[in-house]
DRENDO-648225 format. One record per atom (N, C-alpha, C): residue number from 1; residue in one letter; atom name; y, z, x. Coordinates in Angstrom, 2 decimals. Example, Ala and Ser with C-alpha at 12.3 -4.5 7.8 and 13.67 -1.06 7.14 Angstrom:
DRENDO-648225
     k   r    a         y         z         x
     1   a    N     -5.69      7.80     13.19
     1   a   CA     -4.50      7.80     12.30
     1   a    C     -3.30      7.80     13.20
     2   s    N     -2.25      7.08     12.85
     2   s   CA     -1.06      7.14     13.67
     2   s    C      0.03      7.87     12.90
This chain:
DRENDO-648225
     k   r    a         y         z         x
     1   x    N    -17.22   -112.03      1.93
     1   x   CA    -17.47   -110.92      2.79
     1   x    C    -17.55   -111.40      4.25
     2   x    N    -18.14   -112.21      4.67
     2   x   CA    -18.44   -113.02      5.70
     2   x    C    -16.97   -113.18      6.41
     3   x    N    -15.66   -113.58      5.78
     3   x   CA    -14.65   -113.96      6.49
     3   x    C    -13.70   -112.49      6.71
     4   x    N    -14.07   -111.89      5.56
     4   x   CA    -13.54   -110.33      6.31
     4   x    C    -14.00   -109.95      7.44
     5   x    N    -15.54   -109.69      7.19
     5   x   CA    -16.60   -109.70      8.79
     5   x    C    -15.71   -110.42      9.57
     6   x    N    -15.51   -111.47      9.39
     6   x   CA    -15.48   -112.00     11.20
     6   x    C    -13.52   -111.47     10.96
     7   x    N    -12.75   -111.68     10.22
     7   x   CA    -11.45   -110.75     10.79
     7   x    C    -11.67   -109.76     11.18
     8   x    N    -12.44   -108.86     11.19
     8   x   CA    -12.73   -107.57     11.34
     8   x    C    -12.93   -107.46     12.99
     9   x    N    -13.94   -108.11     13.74
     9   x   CA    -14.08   -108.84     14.62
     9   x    C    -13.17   -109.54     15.27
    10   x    N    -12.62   -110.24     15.01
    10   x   CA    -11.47   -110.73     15.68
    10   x    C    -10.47   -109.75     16.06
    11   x    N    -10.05   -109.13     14.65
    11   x   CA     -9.00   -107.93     15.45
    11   x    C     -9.23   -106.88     16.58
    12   x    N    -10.44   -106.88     16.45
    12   x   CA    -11.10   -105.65     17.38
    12   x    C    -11.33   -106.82     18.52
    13   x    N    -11.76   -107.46     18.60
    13   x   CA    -11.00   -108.26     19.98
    13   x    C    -10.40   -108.74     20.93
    14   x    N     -9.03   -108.56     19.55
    14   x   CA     -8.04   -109.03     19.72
    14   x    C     -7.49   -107.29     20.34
    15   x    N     -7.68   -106.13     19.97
    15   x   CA     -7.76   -105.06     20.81
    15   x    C     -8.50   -104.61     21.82
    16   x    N     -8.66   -105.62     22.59
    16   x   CA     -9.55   -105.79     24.08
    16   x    C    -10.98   -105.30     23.58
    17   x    N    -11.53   -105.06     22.66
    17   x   CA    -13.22   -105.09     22.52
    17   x    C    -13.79   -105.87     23.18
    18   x    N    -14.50   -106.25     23.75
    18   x   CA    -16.00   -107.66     24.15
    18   x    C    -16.43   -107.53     22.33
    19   x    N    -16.46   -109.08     22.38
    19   x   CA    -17.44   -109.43     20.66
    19   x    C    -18.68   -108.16     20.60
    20   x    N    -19.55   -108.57     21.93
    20   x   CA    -20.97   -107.84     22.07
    20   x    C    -21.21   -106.40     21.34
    21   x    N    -19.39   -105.85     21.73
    21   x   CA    -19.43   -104.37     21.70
    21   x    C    -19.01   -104.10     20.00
    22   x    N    -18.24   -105.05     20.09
    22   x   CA    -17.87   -104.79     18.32
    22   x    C    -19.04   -104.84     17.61
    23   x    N    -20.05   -105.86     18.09
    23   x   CA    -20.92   -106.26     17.05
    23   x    C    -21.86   -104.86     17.02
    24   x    N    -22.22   -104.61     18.33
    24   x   CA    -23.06   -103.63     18.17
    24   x    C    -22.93   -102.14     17.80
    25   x    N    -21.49   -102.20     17.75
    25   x   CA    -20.77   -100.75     17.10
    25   x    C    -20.60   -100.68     15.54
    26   x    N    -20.78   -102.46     15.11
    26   x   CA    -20.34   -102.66     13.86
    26   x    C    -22.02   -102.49     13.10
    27   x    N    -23.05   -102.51     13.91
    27   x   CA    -24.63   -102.97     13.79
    27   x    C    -24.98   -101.20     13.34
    28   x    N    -24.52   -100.31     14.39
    28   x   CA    -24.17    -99.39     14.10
    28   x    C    -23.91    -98.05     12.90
    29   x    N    -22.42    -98.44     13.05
    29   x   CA    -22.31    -98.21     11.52
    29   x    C    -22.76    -98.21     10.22
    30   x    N    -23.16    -99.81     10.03
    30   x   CA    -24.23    -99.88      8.92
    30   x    C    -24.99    -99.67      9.01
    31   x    N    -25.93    -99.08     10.10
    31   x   CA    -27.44    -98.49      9.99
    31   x    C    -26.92    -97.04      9.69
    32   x    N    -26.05    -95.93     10.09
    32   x   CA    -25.41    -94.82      9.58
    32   x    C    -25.16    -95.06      8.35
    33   x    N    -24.05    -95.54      7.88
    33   x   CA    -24.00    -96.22      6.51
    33   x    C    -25.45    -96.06      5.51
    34   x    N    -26.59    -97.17      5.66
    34   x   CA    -27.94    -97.34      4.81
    34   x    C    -28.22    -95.76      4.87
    35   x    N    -28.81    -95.22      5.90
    35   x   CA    -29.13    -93.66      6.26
    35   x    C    -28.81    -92.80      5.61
    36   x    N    -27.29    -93.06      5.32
    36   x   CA    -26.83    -91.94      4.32
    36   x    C    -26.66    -92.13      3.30
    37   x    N    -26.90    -93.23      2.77
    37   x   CA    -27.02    -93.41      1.22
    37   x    C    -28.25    -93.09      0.65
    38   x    N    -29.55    -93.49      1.48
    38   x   CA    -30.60    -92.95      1.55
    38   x    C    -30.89    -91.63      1.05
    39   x    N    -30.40    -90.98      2.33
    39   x   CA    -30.25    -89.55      1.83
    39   x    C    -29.17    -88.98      0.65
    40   x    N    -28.57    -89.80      0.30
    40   x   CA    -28.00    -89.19     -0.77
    40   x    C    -28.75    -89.39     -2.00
    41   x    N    -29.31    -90.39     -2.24
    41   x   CA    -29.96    -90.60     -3.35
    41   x    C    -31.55    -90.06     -3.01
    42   x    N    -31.72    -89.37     -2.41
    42   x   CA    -32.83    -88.42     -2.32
    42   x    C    -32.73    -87.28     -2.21
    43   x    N    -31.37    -86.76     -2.56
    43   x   CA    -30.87    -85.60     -2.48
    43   x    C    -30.73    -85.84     -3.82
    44   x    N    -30.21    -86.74     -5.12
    44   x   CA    -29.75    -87.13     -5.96
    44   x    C    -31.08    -86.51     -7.07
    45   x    N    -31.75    -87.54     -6.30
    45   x   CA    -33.74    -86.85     -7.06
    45   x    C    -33.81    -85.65     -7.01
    46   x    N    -34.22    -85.19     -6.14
    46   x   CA    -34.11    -83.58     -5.88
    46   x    C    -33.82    -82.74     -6.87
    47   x    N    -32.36    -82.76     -6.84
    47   x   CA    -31.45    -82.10     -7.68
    47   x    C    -31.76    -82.08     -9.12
    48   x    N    -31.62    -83.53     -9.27
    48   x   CA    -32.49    -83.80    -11.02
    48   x    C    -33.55    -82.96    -11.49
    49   x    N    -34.55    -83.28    -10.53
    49   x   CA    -35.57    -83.15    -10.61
    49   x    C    -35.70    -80.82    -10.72
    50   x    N    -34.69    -80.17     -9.97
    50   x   CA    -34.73    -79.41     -9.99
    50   x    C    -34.01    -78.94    -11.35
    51   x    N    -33.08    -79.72    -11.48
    51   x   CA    -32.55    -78.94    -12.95
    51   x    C    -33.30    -79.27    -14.06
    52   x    N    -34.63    -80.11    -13.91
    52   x   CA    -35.70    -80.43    -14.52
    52   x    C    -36.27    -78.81    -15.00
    53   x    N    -36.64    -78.14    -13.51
    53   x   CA    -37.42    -77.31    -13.78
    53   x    C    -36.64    -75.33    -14.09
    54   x    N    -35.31    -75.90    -14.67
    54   x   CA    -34.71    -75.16    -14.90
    54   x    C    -34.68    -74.74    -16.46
């Protein structure tokens, strides 16, 4: 995973990014990313939990 990461990085570099900006756009993402998985699997409960009381 690590060497995808840094191609990933490089290309976006290599398309005039600054590293700084990739990283922190890439820092980004995966905090959006965690967030919404989050909420999906608490939406996931929910739901269960409601056809529980069905």
């Amino acid at each position: 995973m690590q060497l995808a990461f840094r191609e990933l990085v490089d290309h976006a570099v290599d398309s005039g990014w600054k590293e700084a900006e990739v990283l922190a756009g890439l820092r980004e993402l995966a905090e959006h990313q965690s967030l919404a998985l989050v909420s999906s699997e608490r939406t996931e409960a929910l739901l269960r939990a409601l056809k529980q009381l069905t």
